[in-house]
C-alpha positions as CSV (number, residue, x, y, z in Angstrom):
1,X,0.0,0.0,0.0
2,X,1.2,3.7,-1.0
3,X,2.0,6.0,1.6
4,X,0.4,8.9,0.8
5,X,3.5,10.8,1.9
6,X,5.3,9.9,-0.9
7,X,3.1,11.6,-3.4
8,X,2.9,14.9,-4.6
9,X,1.4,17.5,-2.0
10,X,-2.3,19.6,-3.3
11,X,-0.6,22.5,-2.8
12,X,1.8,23.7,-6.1
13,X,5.3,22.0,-5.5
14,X,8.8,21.8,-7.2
15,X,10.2,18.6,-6.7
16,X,14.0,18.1,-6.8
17,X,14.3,14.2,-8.0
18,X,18.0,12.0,-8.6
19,X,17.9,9.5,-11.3
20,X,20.1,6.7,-11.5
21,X,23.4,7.6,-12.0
22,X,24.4,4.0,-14.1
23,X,22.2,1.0,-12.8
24,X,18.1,1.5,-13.2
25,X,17.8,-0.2,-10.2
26,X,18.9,2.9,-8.3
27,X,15.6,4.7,-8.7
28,X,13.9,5.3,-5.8
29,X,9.4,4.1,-5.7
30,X,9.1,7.6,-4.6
31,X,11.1,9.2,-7.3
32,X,8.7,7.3,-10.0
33,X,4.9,7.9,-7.9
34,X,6.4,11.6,-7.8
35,X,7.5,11.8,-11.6
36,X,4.3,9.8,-12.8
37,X,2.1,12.3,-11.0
38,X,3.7,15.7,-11.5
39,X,2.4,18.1,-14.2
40,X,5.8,18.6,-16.0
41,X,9.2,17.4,-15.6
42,X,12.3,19.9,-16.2
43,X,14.7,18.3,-17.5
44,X,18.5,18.7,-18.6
45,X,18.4,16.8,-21.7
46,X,15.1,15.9,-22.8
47,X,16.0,13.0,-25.0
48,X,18.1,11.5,-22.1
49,X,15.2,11.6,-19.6
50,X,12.8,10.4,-22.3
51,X,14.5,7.0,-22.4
52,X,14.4,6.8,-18.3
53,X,11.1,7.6,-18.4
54,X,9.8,5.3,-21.3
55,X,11.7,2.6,-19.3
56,X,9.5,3.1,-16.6
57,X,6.5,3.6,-17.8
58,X,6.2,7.2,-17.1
59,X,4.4,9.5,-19.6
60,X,5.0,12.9,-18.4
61,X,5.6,15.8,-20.2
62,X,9.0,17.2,-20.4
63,X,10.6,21.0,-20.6
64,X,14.5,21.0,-21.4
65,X,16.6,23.2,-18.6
66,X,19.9,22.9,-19.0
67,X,23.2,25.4,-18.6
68,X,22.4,27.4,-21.6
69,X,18.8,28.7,-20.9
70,X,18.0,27.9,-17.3
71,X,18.4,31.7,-16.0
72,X,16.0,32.7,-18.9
73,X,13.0,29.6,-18.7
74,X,13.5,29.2,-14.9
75,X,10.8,32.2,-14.4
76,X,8.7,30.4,-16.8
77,X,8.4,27.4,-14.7
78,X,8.1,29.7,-11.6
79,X,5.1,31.2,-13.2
80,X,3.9,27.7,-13.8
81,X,4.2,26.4,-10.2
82,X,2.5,29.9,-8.9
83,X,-0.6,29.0,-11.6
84,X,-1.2,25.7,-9.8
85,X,1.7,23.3,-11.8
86,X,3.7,20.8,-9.9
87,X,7.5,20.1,-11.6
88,X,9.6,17.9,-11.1
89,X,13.1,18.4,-11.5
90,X,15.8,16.1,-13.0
91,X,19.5,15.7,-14.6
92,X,20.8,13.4,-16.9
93,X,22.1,11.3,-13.7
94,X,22.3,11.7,-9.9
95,X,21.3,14.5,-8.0
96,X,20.1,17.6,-9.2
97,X,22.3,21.0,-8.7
98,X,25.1,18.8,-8.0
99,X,27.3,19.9,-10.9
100,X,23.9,20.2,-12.8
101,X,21.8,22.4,-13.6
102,X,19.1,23.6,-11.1
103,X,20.0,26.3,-8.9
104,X,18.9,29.4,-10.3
105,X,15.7,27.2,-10.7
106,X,15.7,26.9,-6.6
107,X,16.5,30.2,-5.7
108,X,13.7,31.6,-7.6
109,X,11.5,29.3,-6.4
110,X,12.0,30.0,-3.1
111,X,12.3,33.7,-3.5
112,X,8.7,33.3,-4.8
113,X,7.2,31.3,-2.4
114,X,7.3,28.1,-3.9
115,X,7.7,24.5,-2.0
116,X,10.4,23.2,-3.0
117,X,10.7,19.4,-1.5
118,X,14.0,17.6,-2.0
119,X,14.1,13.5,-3.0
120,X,16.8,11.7,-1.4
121,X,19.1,9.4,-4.3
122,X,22.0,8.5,-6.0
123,X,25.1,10.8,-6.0
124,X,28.3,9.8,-7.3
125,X,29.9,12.1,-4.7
126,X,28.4,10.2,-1.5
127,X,28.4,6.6,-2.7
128,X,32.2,7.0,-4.3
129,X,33.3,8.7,-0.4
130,X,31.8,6.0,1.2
131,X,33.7,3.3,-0.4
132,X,36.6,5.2,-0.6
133,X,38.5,4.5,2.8
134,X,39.6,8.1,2.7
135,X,38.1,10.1,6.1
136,X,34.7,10.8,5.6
137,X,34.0,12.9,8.9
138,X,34.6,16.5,7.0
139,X,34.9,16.4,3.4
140,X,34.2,18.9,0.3
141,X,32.8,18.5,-3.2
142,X,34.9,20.7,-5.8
143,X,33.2,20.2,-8.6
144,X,34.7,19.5,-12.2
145,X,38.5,20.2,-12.2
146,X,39.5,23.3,-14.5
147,X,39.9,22.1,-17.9
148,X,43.7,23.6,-18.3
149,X,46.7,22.5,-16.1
150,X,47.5,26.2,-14.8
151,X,43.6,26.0,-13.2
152,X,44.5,22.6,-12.2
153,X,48.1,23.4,-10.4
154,X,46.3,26.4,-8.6
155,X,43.6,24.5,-7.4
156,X,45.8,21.8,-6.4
157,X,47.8,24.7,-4.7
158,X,44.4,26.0,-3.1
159,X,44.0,22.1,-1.1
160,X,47.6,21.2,-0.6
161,X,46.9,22.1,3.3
162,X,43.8,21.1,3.4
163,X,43.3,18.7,6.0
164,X,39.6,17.5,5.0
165,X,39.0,14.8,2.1
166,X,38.3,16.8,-1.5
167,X,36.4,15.4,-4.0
168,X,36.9,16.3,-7.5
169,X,34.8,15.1,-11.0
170,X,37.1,14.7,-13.9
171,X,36.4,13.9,-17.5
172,X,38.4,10.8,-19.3
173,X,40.2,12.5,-21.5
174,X,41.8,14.6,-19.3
175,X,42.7,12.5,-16.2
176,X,46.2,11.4,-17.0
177,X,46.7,15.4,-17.5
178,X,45.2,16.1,-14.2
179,X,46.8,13.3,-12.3
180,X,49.8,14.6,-13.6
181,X,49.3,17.8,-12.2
182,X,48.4,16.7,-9.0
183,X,51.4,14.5,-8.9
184,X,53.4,18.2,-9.1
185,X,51.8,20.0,-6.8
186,X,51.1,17.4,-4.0
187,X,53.5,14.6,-4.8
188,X,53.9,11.3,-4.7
189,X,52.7,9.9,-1.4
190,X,49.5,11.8,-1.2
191,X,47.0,8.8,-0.8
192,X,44.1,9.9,-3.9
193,X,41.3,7.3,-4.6
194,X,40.0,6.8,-8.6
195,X,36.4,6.2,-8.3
196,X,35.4,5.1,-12.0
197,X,32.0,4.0,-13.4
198,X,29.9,4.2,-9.9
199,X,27.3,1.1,-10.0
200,X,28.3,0.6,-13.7
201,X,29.2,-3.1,-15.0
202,X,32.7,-1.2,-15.0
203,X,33.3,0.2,-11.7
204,X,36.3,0.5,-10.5
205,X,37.3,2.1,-6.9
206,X,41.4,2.1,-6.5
207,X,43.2,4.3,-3.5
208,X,46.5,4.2,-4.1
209,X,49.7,6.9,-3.3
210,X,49.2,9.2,-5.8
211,X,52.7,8.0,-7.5
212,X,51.5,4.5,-7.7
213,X,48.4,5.7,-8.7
214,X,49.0,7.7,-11.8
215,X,51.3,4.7,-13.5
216,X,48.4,2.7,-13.0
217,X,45.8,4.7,-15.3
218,X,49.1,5.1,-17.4
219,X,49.1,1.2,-17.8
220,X,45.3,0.2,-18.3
221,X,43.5,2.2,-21.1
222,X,40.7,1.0,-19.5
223,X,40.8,2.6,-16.3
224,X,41.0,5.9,-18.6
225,X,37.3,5.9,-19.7
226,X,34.0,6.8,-18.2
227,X,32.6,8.9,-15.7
228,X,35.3,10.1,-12.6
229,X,35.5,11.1,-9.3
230,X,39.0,11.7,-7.5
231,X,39.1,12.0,-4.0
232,X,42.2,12.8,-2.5
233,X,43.4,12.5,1.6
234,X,43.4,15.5,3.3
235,X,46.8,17.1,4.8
236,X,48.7,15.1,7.0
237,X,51.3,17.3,9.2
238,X,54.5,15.3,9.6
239,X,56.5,15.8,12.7
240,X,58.7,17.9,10.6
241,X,56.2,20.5,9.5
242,X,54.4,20.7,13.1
243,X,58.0,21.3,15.3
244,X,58.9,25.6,15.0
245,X,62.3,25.9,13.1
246,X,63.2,28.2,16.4
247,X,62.4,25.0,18.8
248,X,64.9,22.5,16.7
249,X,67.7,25.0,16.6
250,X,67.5,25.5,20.3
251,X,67.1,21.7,20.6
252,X,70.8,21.3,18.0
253,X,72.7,23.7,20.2
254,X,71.7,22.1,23.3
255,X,72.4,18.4,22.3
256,X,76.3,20.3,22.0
257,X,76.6,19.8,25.6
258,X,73.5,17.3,26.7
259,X,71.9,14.0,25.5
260,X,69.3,14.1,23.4
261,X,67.0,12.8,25.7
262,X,67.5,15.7,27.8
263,X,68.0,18.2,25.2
264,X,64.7,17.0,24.0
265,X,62.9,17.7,27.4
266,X,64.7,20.9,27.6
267,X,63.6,22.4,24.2
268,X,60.1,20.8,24.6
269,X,59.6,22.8,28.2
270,X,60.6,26.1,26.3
271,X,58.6,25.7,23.8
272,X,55.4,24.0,25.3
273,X,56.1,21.1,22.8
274,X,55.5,17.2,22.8
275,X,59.4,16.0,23.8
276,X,58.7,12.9,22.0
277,X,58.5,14.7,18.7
278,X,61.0,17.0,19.6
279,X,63.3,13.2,20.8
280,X,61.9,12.0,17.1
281,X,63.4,15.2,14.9
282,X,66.5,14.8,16.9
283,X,67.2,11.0,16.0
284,X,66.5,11.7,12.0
285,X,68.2,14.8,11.7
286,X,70.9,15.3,14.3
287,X,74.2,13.6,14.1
């Protein structure tokens, strides 16, 4: 039995709705009672959403709203929903607005009044983290990489510090490009997951240090095709980077005339440091 929850509200509504992003199975029962029942679906590319919707039976009409025209026809559906209209609102795959089209959409919508209910659903973002053994705890979607390597370097540059998990989109033909790019800004040890073909026949989901990583796409063609997402670790401090260059000069003069271990404790006491650390940079750096 239906729950009439799941269906459209009387009252005029815009409904934001993810589609499968690879495997038909993905769609949600709610997602196809709400597209079934709605008065028009706005759509990124028509012809794309037509063969989703055919496969499901669903005969609803469809509006295209994509990148080019969305700030112009997005008042157009507004004035729809305010005449009574419920929309629903899709892209090609996943979840609307994320890298799709759809905001300017939302934000008029809301300006005017309108409902606007969100469907929970697939998102290459979330399911790729979630199998990526990268820390999910703080995290943040960057969106398509710049298409041109100095773009690339300086957003590289922008997350080299970054100590949450970034999440990227990348096209096929460009990843060995931007792998390459990251490989000069953040180097080889930088642990980066490929995420390739999420809940295709084809996925893939490698983490490997970035190094190892990048002659591994070198050596299989076929981890250079389909859809992307590159998540990379966040910033790890090593003892090195956290330890003041003031503290491990005071802590070389003093091992002149103490042991280390003492030096250590000494240095660490002046400068409200760990002397473990402090014991640590001595041992790899001090004769």
């Amino acid at each position: 039995m239906t729950d009439n929850k799941t269906l459209p509200a009387q009252i005029p509504t815009l409904y934001i709705v993810p589609t499968p992003i690879g495997n038909l199975g993905d769609i949600t029962q709610r997602a196809i009672e709400v597209l079934s029942s709605v008065d028009l679906i706005a759509a990124e590319d028509t012809r794309h959403t037509g063969k989703l919707l055919s496969h499901f039976g669903i005969t609803t009409k469809t509006y295209p709203l994509h990148d080019h025209n969305e700030q112009q026809k997005a008042q157009v559906l507004v004035e729809k929903l305010l005449s009574g209209q419920s929309i629903a609102l899709v892209s090609d795959a996943g979840t609307p607005l994320i890298s799709d089209p759809g905001y300017h959409l939302v934000s008029q919508c809301r300006q005017a009044g309108v409902k606007v209910v969100p469907l929970p659903g697939a998102c290459a973002v979330i399911t790729a983290l979630s199998a990526s053994g990268l820390p999910s705890d703080r995290f943040s979607f960057e969106g398509f990489l710049p298409p041109k390597s100095k773009g690339r370097k300086d957003k590289f540059l922008e997350i080299a510090k970054v100590e949450r998990t970034c999440i990227f989109y990348e096209s096929p033909h460009r990843i060995l490009d931007s792998l390459a790019d990251m490989l000069d800004i953040l180097g080889p040890q930088r642990e980066v997951v490929l995420a390739r073909e999420i809940t295709k026949t084809f996925e893939t989901i490698q983490g490997l240090p970035l190094g190892e990583l990048v002659e591994w796409v070198k050596q299989d063609e076929n981890q250079q095709r389909g859809e992307m997402v590159l998540l990379i670790h966040g910033h790890r401090e090593t003892v090195e980077e956290s330890l003041p260059e003031e503290a491990t000069r005071t802590l070389g003069i003093l091992t002149k005339e103490l042991p280390l271990k003492k030096a250590a404790a000494l240095a660490a006491e002046i400068y409200n440091l760990k002397k473990n650390a402090l014991y640590k940079w001595g041992l790899d750096n001090l004769d």
